[in-house]
N, C-alpha and C positions, 0 to 999 in steps of 0.2 A: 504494500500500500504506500501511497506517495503520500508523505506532509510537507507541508507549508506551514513556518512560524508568522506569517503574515500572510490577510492578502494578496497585495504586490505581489509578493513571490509565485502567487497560483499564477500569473500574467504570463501568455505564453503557453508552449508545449502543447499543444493543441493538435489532435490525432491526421490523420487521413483516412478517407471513409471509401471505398471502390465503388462505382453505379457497376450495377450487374443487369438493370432491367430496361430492353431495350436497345441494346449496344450488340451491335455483329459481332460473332467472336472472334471473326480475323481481323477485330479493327484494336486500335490500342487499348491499354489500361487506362482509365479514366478513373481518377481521385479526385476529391472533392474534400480541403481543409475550412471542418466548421469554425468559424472562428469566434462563434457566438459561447462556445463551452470557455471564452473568458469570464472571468471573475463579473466583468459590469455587461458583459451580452454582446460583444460586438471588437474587429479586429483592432478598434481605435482606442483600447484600453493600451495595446502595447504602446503606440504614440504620445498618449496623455502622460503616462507616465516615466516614462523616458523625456518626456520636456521639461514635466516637473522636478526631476532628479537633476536635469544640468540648468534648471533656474535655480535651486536650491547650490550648486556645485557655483555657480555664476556669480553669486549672491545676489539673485534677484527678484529670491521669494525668501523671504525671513519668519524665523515663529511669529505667529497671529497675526499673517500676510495674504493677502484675497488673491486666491483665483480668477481668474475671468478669461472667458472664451466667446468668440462667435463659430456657431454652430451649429449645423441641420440636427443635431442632437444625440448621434453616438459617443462624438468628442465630448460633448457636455455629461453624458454620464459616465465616460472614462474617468474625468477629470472630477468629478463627483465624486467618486469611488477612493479617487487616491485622498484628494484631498477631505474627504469623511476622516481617514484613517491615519492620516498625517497632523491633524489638528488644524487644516487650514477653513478660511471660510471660503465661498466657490459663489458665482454670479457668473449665470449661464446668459446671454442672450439669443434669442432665434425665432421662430414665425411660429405662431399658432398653425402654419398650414402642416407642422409637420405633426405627427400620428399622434393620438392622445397618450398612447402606452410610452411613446417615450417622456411626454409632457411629465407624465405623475412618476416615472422611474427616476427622472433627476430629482424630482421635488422630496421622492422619497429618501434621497440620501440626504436631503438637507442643504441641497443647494438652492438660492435664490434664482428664480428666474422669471428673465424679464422679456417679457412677448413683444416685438417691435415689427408692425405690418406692415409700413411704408412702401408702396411700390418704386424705387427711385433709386439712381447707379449709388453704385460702393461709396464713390466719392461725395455724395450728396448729404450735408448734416442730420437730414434726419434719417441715415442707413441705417442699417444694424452696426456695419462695423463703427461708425461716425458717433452713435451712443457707447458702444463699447469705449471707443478711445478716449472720449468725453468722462465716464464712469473712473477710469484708470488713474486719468488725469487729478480729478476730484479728489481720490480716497488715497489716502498714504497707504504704502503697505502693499499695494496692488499689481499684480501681474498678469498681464496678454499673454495669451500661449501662440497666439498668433500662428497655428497649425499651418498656415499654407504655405507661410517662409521660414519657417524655423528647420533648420540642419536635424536638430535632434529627431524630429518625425520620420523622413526616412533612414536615419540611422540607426532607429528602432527596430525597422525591418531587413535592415541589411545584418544586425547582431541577433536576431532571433528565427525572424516568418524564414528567412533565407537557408540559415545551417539546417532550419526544422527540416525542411523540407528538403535539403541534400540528403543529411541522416535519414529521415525515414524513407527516401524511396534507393537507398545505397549508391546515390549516385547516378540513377538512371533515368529522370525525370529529362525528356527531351521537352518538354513546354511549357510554360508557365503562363495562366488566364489568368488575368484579372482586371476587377474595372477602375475606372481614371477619375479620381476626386480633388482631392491636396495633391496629388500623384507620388504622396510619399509612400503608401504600403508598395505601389509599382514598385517606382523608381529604386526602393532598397533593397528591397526582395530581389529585383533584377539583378542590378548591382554585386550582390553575393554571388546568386549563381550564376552569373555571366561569368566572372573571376576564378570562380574555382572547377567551372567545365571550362574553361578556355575559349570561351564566348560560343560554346554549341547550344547551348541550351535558348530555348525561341522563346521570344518574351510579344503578348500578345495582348493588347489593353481592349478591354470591352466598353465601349462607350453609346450611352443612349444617341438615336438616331438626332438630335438635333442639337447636341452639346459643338460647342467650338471648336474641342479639342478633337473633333473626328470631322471637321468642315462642315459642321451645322450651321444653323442660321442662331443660334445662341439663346434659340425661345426655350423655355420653360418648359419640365416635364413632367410625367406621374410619379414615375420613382424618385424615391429620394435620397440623395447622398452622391447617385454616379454624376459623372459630368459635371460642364461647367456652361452653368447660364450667365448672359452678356445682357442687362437691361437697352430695352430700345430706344432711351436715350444716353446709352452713355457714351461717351468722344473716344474710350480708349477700351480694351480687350485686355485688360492685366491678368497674366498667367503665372501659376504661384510658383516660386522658385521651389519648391520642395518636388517639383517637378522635372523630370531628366527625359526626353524624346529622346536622346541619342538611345539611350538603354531601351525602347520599344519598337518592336522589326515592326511591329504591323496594328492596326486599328482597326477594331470592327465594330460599325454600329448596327444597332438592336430597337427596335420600335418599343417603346412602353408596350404593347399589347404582347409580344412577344414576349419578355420580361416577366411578366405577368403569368403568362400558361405554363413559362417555362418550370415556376417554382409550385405552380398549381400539380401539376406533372408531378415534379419530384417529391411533393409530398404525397400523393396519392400512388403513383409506383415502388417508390425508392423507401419511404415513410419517415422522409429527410423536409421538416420545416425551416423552409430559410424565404429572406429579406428580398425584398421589391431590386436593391444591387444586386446581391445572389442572382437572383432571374437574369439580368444583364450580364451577368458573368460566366452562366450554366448557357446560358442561348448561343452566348458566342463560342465557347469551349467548346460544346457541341456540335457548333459548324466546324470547327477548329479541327475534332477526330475524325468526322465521316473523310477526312482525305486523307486519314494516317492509317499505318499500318502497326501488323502487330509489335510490332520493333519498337515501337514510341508508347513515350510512359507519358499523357497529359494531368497535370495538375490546377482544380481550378479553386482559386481561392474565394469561400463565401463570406463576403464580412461579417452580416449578421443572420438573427431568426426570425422567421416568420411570426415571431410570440410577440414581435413589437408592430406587429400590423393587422392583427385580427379585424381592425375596424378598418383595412382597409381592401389590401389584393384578398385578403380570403374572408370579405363581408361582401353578401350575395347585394346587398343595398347599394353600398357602397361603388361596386364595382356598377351599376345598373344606374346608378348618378350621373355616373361619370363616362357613360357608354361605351364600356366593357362587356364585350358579350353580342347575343345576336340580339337584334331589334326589329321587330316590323314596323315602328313607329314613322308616323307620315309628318315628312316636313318640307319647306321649301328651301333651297339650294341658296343663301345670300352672296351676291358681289361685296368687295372689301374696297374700303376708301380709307386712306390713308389719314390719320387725325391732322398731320399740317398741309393738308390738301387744300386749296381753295373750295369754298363752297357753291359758287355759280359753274366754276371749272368742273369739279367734280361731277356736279349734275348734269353737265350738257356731254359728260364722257359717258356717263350711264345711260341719258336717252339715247345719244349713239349707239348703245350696243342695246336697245331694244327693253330696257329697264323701264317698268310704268314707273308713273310718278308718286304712287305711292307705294311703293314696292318697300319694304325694311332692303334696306344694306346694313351690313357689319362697318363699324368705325373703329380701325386697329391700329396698334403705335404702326410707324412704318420701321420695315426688320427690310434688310440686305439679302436676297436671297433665301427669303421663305421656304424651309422646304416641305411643310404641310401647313393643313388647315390652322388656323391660331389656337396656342395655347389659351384659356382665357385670361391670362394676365394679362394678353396680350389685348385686349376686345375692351376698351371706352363703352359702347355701347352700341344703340341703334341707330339709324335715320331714315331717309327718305329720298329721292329727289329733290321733292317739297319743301323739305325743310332745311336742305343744303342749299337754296336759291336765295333763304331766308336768311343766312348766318354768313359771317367773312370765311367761317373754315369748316373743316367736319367735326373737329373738335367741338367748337362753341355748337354745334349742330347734333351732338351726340345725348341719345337719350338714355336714359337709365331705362336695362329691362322689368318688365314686369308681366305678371302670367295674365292681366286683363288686355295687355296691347301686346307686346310682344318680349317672348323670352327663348334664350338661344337654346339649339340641340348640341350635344357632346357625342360623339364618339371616338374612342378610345381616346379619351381623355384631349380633342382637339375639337373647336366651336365649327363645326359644318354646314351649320343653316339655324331656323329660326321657326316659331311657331307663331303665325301670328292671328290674334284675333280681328274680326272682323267687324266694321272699319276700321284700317290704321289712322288715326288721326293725321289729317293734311298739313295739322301747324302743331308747333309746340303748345 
């Protein structure tokens, strides 16, 4: 039996599991490292805590010294975890959009956290990271993990995720999946076993179809944690140094819907519960083996469990919200107008293309290269022809939906049309 005089020390050492169901037998070994059997649920315990050890090594977190993180929410209950059992105090910031399981698993360690919804770039005061750095600033004592640039995070993974997985497959691991966030469990994990195979070993990052870092258009997605979303207004694309592309031969993206079935699957085949990134990560590893042979040994790394998303990929509502699934549902197809579009412009480009005058259009930020329907952060609202003739732009023309005039349809999790009732009013 294995002990641990602490916590921290359980951090790590996390098994490899084989899929058996499914898989040709002339195709390779596929493993799957859960890395939710960490201490706090998820592989960003080994990061949190490795940051915390060389800010405490740094001197830059002192006895009865605050944590503080921005966070889609695995790093905040990493850093929860540690600092619960280190005597620190922790102030998590991040979006109420992420899943309620992880919401009450920080709160339950006793960290403060602070919900900041602002749709608006990084750089902008009222961001998440803009209150964080603000918070820091304010309180003595106070320390940013600042996960995306901090050295220690993929360092984490190049001292543990990487030897693990040498050691346990003796060396013969020709692959390594995973998906692209900080890019630090990649980039260290890489890192290791590029060096100690002699760069054989294929390093493969799973990324949602519309993240930047795979040539997306930087909208928004359903899973949460992979990828990297670019607000549609912001002037720059900052990419976190904890991130290495040279260390990634290749990039696969993956649809939200895809992502979704994939862990739906492996819990119902395999009787393996893993996370909305797992899905991203299993979909592409997956495309990854059907071209290898028995010879090749792939490993796919799952960050977390499916235990922190009951309410969402495996809530039958949830999924059916957000149009996931089949739908017979009748709706109309809406054209998109740019929110800094001219408003008499706009409308006489729509009549051109045969748009009645009161027809609902979609009013969406304007994104470079769209490569599907809009996320809805991306969707201001409704309008009209009508009501674009009436305003300088489509923004000032933009309605708020509502299910007595009109409200948008989703599927798989992207706004593709509109329900509207009948009449749509001509004027605001």
């Amino acid at each position: 039996m294995v002990r641990y005089e602490s916590v921290l020390e359980a951090v790590g050492g996390t098994p490899l599991i084989r899929l058996t169901r499914g898989l040709p037998a002339d195709g390779p070994r596929v493993y799957v490292k859960p890395e939710w059997l960490n201490p706090g649920g998820s592989v960003k315990d080994r990061a949190a805590v490795s940051m915390l050890r060389q800010a405490e090594q740094d001197g830059l977190l002192r006895p009865g010294g605050t944590v503080v993180e921005v966070t889609s929410g695995n790093t905040g209950i990493g850093l929860a975890v540690a600092a619960a059992h280190l005597g620190y105090q922790c102030v998590i910031f991040t979006s109420s959009n992420i899943s309620a399981e992880k919401r009450h698993q920080i709160s339950a360690y006793g960290a403060r956290l602070e919900l900041v919804d602002a749709f608006v770039p990084k750089d902008h005061p009222d961001s998440l990271r803009s209150h964080a750095e603000r918070f820091v600033a304010q309180t003595p004592g106070a320390w940013l993990a600042a996960q995306y640039d901090n050295p220690a995070n993929p360092r984490a993974h190049y001292e543990s995720t990487g030897p693990e997985i040498w050691a346990d497959t003796e060396g013969r691991v020709t692959h390594l999946v995973s998906t692209i966030g900080t890019g630090g469990t990649i980039s260290g994990t890489a890192r290791y076993l590029k060096e100690i195979s002699g760069g054989h070993v294929r390093v493969v990052g799973a990324d949602p179809l519309t993240s930047s870092y795979v040539g997306g258009d930087g909208s928004q997605k359903a899973i949460e944690g992979a990828g990297h979303f670019v607000h549609p207004e912001a002037t720059v694309d900052i990419w976190p140094t904890a991130l290495d592309l040279d260390l990634i031969d290749e990039i696969i993206p993956v649809a939200d819907e895809d992502a979704i079935a994939a862990v739906q699957k492996l819990a119902t085949t395999e009787g393996i519960l893993a996370g909305g990134s797992s899905g991203v990560a299993l979909a592409a590893g997956l495309r990854v083996a059907a071209t290898l042979g028995p010879d090749d040994l792939v490993v796919i790394l799952l960050p977390d469990s499916g235990r922190a998303y009951l309410s969402t990929y495996f809530n039958p509502k949830w999924l059916s919200d957000n149009g996931f699934g089949a739908s017979d549902e009748k709706y109309d197809e809406a054209d998109l107008v740019t929110a800094d579009e001219g408003g008499a412009i706009a409308a006489s480009r729509l009549m051109a293309d045969g748009i009645a005058d009161d027809a609902p259009v979609l009013v969406v930020y304007p994104r470079v290269g769209r490569v599907l329907a809009p996320h809805p952060s991306d969707v201001l609202g409704w309008t009209t022809p009508a009501l674009l003739r009436e305003h300088a732009t489509a923004r000032d023309a933009a309605q708020a939906f509502d299910p007595g005039t009109v409200s948008p349809v989703l599927r798989n999790g992207r706004v593709v049309g509109v329900l509207a009732a009948l009449p749509v009013p001509a004027t605001a």
